[in-house]
ChimeraX commands (.cxc) that place a marker at each C-alpha (Angstrom):
marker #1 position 119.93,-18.75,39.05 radius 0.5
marker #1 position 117.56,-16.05,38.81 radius 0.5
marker #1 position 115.45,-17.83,36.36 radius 0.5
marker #1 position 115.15,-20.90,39.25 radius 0.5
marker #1 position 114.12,-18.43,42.31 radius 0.5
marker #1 position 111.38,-16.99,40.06 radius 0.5
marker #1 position 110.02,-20.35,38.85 radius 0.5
marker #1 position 110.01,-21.24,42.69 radius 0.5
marker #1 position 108.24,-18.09,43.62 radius 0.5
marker #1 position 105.54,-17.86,41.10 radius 0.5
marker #1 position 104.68,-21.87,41.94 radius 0.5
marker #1 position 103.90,-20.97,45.19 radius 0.5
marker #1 position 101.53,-18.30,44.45 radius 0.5
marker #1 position 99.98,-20.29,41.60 radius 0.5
marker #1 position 99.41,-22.66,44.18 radius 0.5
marker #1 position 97.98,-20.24,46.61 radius 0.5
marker #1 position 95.32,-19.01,43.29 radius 0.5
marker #1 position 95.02,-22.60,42.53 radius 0.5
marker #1 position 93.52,-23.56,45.82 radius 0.5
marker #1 position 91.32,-20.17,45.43 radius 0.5
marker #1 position 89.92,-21.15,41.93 radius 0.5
marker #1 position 91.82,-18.07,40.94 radius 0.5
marker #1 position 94.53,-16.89,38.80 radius 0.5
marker #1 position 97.14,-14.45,38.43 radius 0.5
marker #1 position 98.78,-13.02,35.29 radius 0.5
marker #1 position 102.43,-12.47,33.90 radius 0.5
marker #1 position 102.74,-10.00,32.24 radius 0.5
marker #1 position 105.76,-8.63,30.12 radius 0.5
marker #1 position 105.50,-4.50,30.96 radius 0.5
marker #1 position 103.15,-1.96,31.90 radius 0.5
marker #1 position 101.79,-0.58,28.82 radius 0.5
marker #1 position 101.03,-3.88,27.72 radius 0.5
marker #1 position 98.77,-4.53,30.81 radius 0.5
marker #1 position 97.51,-1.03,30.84 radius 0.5
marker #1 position 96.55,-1.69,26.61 radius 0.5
marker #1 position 94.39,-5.10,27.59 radius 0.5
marker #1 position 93.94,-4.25,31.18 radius 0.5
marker #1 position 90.32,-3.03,31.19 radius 0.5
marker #1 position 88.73,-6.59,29.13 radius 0.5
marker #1 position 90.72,-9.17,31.15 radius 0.5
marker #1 position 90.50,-7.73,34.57 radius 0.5
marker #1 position 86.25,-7.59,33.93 radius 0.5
marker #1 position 86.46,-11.10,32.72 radius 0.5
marker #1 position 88.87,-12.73,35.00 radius 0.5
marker #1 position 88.98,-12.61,38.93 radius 0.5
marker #1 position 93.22,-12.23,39.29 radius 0.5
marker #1 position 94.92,-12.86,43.31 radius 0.5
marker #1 position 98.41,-11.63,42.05 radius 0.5
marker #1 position 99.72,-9.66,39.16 radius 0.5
marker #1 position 103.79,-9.89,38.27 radius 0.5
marker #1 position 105.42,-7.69,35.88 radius 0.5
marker #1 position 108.58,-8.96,34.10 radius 0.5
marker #1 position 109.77,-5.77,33.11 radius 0.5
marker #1 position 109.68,-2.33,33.66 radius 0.5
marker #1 position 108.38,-0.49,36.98 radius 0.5
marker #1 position 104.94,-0.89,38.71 radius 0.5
marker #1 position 104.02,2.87,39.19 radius 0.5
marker #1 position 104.01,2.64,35.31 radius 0.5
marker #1 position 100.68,0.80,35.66 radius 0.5
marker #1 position 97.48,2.01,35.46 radius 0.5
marker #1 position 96.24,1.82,39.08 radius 0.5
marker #1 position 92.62,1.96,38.47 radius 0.5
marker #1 position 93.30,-0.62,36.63 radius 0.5
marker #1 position 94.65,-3.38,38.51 radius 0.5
marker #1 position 91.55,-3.37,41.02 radius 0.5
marker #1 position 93.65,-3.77,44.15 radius 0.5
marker #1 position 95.43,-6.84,42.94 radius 0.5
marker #1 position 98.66,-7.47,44.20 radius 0.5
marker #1 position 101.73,-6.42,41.84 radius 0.5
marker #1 position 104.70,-7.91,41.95 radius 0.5
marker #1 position 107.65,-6.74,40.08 radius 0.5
marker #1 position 110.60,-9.11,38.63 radius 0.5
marker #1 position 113.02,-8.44,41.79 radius 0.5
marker #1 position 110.36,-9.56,44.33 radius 0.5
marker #1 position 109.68,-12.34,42.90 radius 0.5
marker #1 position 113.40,-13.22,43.00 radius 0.5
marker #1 position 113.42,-12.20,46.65 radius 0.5
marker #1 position 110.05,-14.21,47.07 radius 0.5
marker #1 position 112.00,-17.26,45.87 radius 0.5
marker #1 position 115.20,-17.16,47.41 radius 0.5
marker #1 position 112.92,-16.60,50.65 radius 0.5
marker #1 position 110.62,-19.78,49.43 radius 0.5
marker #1 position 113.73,-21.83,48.84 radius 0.5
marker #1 position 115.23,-20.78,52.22 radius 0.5
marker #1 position 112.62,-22.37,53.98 radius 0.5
marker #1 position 112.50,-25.43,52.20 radius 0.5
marker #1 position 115.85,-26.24,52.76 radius 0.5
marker #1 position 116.04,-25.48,56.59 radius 0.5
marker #1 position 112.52,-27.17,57.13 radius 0.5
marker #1 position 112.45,-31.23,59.06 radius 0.5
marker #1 position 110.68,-32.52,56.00 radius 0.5
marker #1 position 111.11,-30.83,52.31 radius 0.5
marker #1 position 108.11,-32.95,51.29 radius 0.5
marker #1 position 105.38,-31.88,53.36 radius 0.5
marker #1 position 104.98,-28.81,51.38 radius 0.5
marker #1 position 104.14,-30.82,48.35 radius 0.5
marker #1 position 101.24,-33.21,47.24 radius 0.5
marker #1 position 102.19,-35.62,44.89 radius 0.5
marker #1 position 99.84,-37.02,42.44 radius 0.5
marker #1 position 100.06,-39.81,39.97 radius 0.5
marker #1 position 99.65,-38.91,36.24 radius 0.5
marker #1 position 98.41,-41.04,33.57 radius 0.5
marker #1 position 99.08,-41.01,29.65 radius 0.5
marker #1 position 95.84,-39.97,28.67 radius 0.5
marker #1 position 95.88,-36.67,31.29 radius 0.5
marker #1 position 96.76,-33.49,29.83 radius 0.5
marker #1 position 99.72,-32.50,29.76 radius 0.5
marker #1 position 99.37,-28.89,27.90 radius 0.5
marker #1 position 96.86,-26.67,26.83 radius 0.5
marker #1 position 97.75,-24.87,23.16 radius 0.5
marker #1 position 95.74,-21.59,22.51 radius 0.5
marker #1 position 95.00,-21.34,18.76 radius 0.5
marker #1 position 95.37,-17.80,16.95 radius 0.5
marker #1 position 91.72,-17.40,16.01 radius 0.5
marker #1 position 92.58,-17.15,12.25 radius 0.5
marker #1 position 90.04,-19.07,11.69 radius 0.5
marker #1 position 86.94,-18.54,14.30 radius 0.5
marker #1 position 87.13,-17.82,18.32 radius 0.5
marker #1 position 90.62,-18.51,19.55 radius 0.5
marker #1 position 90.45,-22.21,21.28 radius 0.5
marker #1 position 92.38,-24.06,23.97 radius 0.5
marker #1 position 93.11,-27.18,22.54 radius 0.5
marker #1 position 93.65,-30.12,25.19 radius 0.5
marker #1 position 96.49,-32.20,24.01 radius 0.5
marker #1 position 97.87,-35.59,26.30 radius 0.5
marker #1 position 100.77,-36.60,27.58 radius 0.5
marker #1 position 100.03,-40.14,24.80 radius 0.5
marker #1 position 99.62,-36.65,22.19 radius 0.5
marker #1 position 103.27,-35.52,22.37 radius 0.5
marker #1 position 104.63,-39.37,23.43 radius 0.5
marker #1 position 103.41,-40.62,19.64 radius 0.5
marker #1 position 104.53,-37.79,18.11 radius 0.5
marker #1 position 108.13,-38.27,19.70 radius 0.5
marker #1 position 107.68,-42.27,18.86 radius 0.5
marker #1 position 106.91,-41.63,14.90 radius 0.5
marker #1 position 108.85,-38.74,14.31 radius 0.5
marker #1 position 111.97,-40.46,13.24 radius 0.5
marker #1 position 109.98,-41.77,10.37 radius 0.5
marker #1 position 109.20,-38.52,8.55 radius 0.5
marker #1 position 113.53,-37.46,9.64 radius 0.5
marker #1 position 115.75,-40.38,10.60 radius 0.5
marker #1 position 117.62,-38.55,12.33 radius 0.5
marker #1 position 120.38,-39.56,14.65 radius 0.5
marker #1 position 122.86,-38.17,17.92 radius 0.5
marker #1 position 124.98,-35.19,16.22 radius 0.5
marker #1 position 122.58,-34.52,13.37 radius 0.5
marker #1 position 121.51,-30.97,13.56 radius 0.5
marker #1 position 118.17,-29.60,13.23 radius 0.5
marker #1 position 117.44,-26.00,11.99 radius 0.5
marker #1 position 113.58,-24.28,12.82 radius 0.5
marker #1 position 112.12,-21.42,11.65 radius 0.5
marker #1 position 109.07,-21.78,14.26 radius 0.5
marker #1 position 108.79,-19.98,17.57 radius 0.5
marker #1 position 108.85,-22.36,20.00 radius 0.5
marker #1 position 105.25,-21.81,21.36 radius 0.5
marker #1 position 104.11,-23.93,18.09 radius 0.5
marker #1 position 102.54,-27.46,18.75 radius 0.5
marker #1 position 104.58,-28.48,15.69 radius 0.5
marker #1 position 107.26,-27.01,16.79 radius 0.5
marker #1 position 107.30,-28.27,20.31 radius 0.5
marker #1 position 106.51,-31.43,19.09 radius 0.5
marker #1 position 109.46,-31.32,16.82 radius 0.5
marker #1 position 111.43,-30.26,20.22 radius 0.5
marker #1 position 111.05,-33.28,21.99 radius 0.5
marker #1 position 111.48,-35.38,19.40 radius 0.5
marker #1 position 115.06,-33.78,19.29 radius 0.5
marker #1 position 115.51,-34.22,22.74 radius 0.5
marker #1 position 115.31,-37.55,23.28 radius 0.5
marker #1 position 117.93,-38.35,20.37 radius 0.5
marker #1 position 120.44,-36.16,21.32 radius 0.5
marker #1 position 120.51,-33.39,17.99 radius 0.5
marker #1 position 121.24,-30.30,18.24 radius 0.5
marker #1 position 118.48,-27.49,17.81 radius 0.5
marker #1 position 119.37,-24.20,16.11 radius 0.5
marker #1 position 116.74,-21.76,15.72 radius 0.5
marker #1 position 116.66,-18.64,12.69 radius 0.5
marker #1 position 113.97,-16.71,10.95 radius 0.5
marker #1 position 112.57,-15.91,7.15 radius 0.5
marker #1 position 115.01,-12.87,7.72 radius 0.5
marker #1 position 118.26,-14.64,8.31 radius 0.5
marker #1 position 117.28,-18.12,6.72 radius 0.5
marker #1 position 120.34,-17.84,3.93 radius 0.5
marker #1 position 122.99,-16.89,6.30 radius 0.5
marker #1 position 121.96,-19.74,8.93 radius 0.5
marker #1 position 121.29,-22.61,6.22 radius 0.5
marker #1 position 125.37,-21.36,5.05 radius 0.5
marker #1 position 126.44,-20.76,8.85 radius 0.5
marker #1 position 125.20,-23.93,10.17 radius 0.5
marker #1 position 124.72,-26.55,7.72 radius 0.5
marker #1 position 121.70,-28.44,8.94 radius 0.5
marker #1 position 120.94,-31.46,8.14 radius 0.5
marker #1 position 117.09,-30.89,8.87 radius 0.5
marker #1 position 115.00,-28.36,8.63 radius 0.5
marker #1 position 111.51,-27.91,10.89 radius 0.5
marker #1 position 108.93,-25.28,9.63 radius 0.5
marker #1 position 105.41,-26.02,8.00 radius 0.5
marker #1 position 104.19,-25.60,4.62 radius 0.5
marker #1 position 102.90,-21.83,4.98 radius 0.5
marker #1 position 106.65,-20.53,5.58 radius 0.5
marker #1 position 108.14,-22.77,2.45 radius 0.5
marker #1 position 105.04,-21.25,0.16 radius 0.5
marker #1 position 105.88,-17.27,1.49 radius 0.5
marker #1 position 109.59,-17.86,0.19 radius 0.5
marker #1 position 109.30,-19.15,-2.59 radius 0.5
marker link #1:1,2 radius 0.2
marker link #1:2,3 radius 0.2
marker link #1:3,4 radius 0.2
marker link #1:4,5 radius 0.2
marker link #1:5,6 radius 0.2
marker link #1:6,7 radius 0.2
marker link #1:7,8 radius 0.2
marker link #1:8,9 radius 0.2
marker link #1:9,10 radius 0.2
marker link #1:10,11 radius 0.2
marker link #1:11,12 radius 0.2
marker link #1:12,13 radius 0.2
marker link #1:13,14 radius 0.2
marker link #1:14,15 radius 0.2
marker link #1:15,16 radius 0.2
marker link #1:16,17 radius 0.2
marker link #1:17,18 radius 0.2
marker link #1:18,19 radius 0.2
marker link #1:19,20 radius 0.2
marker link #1:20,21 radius 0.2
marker link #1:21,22 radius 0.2
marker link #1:22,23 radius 0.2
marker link #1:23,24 radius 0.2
marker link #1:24,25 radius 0.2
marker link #1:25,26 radius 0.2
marker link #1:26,27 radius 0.2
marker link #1:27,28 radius 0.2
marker link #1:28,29 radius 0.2
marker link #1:29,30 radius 0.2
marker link #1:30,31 radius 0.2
marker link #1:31,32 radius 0.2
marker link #1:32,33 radius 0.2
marker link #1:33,34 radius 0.2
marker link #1:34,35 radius 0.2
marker link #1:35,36 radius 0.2
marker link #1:36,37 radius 0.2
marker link #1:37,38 radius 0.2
marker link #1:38,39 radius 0.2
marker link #1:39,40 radius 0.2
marker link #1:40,41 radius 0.2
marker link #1:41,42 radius 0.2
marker link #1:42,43 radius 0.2
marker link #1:43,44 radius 0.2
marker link #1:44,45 radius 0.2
marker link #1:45,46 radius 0.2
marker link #1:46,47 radius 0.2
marker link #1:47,48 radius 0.2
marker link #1:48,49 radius 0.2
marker link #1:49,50 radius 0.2
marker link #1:50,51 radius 0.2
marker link #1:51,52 radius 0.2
marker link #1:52,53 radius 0.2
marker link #1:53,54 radius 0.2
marker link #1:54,55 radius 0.2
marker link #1:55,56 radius 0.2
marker link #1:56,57 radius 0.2
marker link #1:57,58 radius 0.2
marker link #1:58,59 radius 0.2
marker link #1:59,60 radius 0.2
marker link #1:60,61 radius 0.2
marker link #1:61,62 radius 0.2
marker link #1:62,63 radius 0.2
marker link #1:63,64 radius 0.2
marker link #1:64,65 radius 0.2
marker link #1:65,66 radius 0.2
marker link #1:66,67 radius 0.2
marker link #1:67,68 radius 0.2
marker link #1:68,69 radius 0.2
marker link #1:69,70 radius 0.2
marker link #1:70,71 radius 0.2
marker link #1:71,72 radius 0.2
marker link #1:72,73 radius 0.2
marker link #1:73,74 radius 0.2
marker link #1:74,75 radius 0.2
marker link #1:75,76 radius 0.2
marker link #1:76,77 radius 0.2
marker link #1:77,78 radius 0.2
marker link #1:78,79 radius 0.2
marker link #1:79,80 radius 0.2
marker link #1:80,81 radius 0.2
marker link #1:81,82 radius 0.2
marker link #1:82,83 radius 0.2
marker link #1:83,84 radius 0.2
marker link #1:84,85 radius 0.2
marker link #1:85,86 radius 0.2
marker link #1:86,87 radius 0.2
marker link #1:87,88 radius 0.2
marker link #1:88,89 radius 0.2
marker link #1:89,90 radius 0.2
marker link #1:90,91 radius 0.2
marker link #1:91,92 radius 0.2
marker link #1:92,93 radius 0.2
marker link #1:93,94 radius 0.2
marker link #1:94,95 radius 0.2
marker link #1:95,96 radius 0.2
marker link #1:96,97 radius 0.2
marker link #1:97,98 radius 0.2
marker link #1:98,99 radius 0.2
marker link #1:99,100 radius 0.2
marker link #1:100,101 radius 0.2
marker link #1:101,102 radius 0.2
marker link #1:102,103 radius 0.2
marker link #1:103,104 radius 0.2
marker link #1:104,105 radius 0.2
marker link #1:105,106 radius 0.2
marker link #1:106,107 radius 0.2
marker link #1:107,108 radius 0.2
marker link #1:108,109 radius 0.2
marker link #1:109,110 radius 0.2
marker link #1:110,111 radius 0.2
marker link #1:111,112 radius 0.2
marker link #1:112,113 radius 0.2
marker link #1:113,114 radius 0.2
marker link #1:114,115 radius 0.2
marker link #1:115,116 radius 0.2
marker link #1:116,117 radius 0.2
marker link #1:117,118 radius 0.2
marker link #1:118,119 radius 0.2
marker link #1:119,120 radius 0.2
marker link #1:120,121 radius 0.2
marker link #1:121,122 radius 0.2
marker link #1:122,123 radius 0.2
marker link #1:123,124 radius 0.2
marker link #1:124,125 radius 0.2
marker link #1:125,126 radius 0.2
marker link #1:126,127 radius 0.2
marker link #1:127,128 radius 0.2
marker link #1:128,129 radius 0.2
marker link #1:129,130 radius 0.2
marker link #1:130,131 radius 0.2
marker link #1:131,132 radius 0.2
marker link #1:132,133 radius 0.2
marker link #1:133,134 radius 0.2
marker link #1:134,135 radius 0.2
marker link #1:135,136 radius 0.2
marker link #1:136,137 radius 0.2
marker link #1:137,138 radius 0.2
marker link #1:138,139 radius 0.2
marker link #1:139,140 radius 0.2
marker link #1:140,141 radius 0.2
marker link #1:141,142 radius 0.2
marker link #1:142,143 radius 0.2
marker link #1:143,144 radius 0.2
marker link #1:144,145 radius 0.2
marker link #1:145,146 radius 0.2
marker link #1:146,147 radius 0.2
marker link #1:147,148 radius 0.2
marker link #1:148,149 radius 0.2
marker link #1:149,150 radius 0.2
marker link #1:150,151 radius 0.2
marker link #1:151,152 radius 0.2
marker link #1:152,153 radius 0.2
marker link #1:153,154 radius 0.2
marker link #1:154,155 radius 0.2
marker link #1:155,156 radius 0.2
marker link #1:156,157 radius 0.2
marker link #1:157,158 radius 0.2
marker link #1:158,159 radius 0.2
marker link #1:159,160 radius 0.2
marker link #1:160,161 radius 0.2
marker link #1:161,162 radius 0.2
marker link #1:162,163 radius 0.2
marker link #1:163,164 radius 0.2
marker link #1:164,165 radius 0.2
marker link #1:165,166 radius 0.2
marker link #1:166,167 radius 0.2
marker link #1:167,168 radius 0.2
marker link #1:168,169 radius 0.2
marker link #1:169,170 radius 0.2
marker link #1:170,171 radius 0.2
marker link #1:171,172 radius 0.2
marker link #1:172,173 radius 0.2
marker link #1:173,174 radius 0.2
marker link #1:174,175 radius 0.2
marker link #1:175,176 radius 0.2
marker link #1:176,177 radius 0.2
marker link #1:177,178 radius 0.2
marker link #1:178,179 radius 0.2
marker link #1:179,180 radius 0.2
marker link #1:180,181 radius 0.2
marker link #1:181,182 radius 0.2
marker link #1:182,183 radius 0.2
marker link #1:183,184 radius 0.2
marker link #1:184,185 radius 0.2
marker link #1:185,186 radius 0.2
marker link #1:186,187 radius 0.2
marker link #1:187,188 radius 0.2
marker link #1:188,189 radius 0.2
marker link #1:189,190 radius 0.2
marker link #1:190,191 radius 0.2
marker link #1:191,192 radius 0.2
marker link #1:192,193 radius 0.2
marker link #1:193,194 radius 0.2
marker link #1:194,195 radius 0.2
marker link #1:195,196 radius 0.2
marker link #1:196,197 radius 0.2
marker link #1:197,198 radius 0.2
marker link #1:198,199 radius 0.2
marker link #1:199,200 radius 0.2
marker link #1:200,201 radius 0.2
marker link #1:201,202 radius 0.2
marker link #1:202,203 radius 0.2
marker link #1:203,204 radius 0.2
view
């Protein structure tokens, strides 16, 4: 789907920055780039720009430096074109260097909020988030069919920790908020429940 063609499309330009020691930025609308704009753009050399939503004449031209924008629907087209061409070429492969990776390389890099000092990019391994999925079941036994309910965004190291610790046994992940907590602990019935001590200590 559309979601597939765009994960195709920005690849290849991450790639393209990649090779440049370079990056580009995703961002979710225009007045979001045109509020933060003006600090990233003088700390960061950017090759492409692509906006998610919204339209590009919306952005604030002086702004982007001459960076190529790309809006949502280009990058579609940018990807269907991408994939077009990998099909019909002799040799799918060529375009694509394959390199081995070990447990101890990293496998994600988690940007903390700052709450407590300078915002930091914490380096976590592939070993990292394979424990976590190993000992998991000791804190939750759970088991195929159980169901799990969170009340963390899904960008959370706990949380995506939690995630593929559900994944590999086959339970089923329903997500809610402090706002509709009651209704989804009586809607769903879970059987777990994934959140961190903060959230427990704001309701009660």
């Amino acid at each position: 789907g559309y979601a597939a063609l765009l994960v195709i499309a920005v690849q290849k330009l991450l790639i393209l920055c990649y090779c440049n020691g370079s990056v580009g930025l995703l961002i979710d609308n225009p007045e979001f780039f045109n509020r933060l704009a003006g600090k990233f753009c003088s700390n960061a050399s950017m090759r492409f720009i692509v906006l998610l939503w919204g339209e590009k004449s919306r952005l604030a031209n002086n702004e982007t430096l001459g960076v190529p924008v790309f809006s949502y629907k280009e990058m579609v087209k940018l990807g269907r074109e991408n994939r077009a061409a990998l099909i019909d070429s002799l040799d799918a492969r060529k375009g694509y260097r394959y390199e081995v990776i070990g447990s101890d390389d990293i496998a994600t890099l988690v940007y903390t909020s700052g709450t407590t000092g300078n915002p930091k990019g914490v380096m976590l391994s592939h070993k990292n988030l394979l424990h976590q999925i190993e000992n998991l079941g000791v804190l939750g036994p759970a088991k195929a069919g159980d169901r799990f309910l969170s009340m963390l965004p899904t960008w959370h190291t706990y949380e995506r920790a939690c995630e593929y610790f559900i994944f590999t046994r086959g339970i089923e992940q329903v997500y809610t908020t402090v706002r509709t907590l009651k209704d989804d602990l009586r809607n769903y019935k879970p059987d777990y429940m994934i959140s961190v001590p903060l959230v427990y200590e704001t309701l009660y």
